[in-house]
C-alpha positions as CSV (number, residue, x, y, z in Angstrom):
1,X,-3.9,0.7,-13.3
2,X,-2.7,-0.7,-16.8
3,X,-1.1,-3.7,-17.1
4,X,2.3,-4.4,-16.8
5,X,4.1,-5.3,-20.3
6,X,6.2,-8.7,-19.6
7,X,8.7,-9.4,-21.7
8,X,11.6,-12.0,-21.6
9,X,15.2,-11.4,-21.2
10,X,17.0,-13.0,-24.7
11,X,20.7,-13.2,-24.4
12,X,23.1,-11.9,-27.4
13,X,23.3,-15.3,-28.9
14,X,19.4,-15.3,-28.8
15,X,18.2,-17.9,-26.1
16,X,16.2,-17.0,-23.8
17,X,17.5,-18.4,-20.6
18,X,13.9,-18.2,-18.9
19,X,12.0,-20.1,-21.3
20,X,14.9,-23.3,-21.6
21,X,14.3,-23.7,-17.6
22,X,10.4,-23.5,-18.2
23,X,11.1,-26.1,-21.0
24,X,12.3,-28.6,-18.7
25,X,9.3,-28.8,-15.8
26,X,6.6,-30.5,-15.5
27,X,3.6,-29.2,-17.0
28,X,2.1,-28.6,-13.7
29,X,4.5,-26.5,-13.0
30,X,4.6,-24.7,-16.1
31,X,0.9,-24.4,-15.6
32,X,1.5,-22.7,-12.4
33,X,4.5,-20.4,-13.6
34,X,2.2,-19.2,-16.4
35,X,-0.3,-18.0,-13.6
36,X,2.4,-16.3,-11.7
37,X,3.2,-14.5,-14.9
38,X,0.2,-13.6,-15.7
39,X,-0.4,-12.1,-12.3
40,X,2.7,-10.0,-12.8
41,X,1.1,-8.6,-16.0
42,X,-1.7,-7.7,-14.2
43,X,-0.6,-6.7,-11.0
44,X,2.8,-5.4,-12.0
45,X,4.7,-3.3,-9.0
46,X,1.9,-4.2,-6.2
47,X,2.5,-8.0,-6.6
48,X,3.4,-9.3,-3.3
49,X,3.9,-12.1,-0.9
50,X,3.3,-15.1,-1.1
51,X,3.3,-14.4,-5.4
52,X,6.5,-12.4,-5.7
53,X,8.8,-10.4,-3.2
54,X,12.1,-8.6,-3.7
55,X,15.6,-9.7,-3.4
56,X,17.7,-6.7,-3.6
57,X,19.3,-4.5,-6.3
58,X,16.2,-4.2,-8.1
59,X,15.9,-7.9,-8.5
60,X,12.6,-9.9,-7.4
61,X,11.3,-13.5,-7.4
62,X,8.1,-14.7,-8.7
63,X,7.2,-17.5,-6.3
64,X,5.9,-21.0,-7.4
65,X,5.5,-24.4,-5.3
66,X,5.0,-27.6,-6.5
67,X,4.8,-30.6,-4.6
68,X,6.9,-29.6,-1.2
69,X,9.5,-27.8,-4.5
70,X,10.2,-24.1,-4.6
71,X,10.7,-22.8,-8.0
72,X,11.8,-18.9,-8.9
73,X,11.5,-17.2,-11.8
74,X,13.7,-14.0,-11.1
75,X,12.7,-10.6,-12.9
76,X,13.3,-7.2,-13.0
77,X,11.3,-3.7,-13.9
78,X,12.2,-1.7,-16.9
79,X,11.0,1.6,-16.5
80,X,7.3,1.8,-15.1
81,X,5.0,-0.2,-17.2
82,X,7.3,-2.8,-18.2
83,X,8.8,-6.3,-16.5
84,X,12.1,-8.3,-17.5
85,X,12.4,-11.9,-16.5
86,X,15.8,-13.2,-16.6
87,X,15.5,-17.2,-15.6
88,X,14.3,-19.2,-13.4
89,X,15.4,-21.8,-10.5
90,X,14.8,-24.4,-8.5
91,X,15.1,-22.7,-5.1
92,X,16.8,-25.1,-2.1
93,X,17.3,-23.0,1.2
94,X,17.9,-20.0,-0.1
95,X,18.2,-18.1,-3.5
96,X,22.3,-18.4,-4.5
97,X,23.9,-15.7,-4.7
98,X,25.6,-16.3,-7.9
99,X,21.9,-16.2,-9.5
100,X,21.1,-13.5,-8.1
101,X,24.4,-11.9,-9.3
102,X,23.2,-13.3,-13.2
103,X,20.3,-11.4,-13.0
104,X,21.4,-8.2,-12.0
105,X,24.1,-8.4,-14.8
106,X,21.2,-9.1,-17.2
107,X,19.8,-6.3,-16.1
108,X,22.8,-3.7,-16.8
109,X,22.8,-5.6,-20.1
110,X,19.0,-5.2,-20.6
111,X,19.3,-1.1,-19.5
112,X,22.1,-0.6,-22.4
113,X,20.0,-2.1,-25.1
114,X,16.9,-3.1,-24.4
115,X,16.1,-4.1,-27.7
116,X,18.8,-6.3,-28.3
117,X,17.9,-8.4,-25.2
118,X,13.9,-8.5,-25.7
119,X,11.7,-11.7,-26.7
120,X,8.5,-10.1,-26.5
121,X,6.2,-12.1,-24.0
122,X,4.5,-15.5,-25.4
């Protein structure tokens, strides 16, 4: 199976609203968010539980713990071969709504100009 392209969601005013949440963790956690990212390139579609799972409306969650913390990086599929993630969280109980809601507006936004709203992966 090839790889899965990731690439990063880039808002119109060019942040990238993925990596300013990675920016602010710990570098363990970084560390550990890299991984999952990298397993997503690998693994693309078949990623599963415990790495990743879906949410709904074509939105899933990478899955990172740290220390008793859930984080979330939430992302989206782009065609086949390609993967869009849109931000990350700090997950409590459950995954908000409203976020979820963010990401699948990022996606309509991705899906009417995908090359307007691409930072290619790091």
């Amino acid at each position: 199976m090839p790889k899965t392209k990731v690439v990063f969601y880039r808002e119109e005013d060019g942040t990238v609203p993925v990596l300013d949440w990675l920016d602010g963790l710990p570098d363990k956690v970084k560390a550990k968010c890299r991984v999952r990212i990298e397993r997503l390139k690998g693994l693309g579609h078949e990623l599963r539980r415990p790495e990743a799972d879906y949410l709904r409306d074509g939105i899933y969650e990478l899955r990172v713990s740290y220390q008793g913390i859930n984080y979330r990086m939430l992302y989206f599929f782009h065609g086949t071969t390609a993967a869009v993630v849109s931000q990350g969280l700090v997950k409590e109980r459950i995954i908000p709504t409203i976020e979820i809601k963010k990401a699948i507006e990022r996606k309509k936004k991705f899906e009417r100009d995908p090359k307007c709203h691409t930072l290619e992966e790091f």
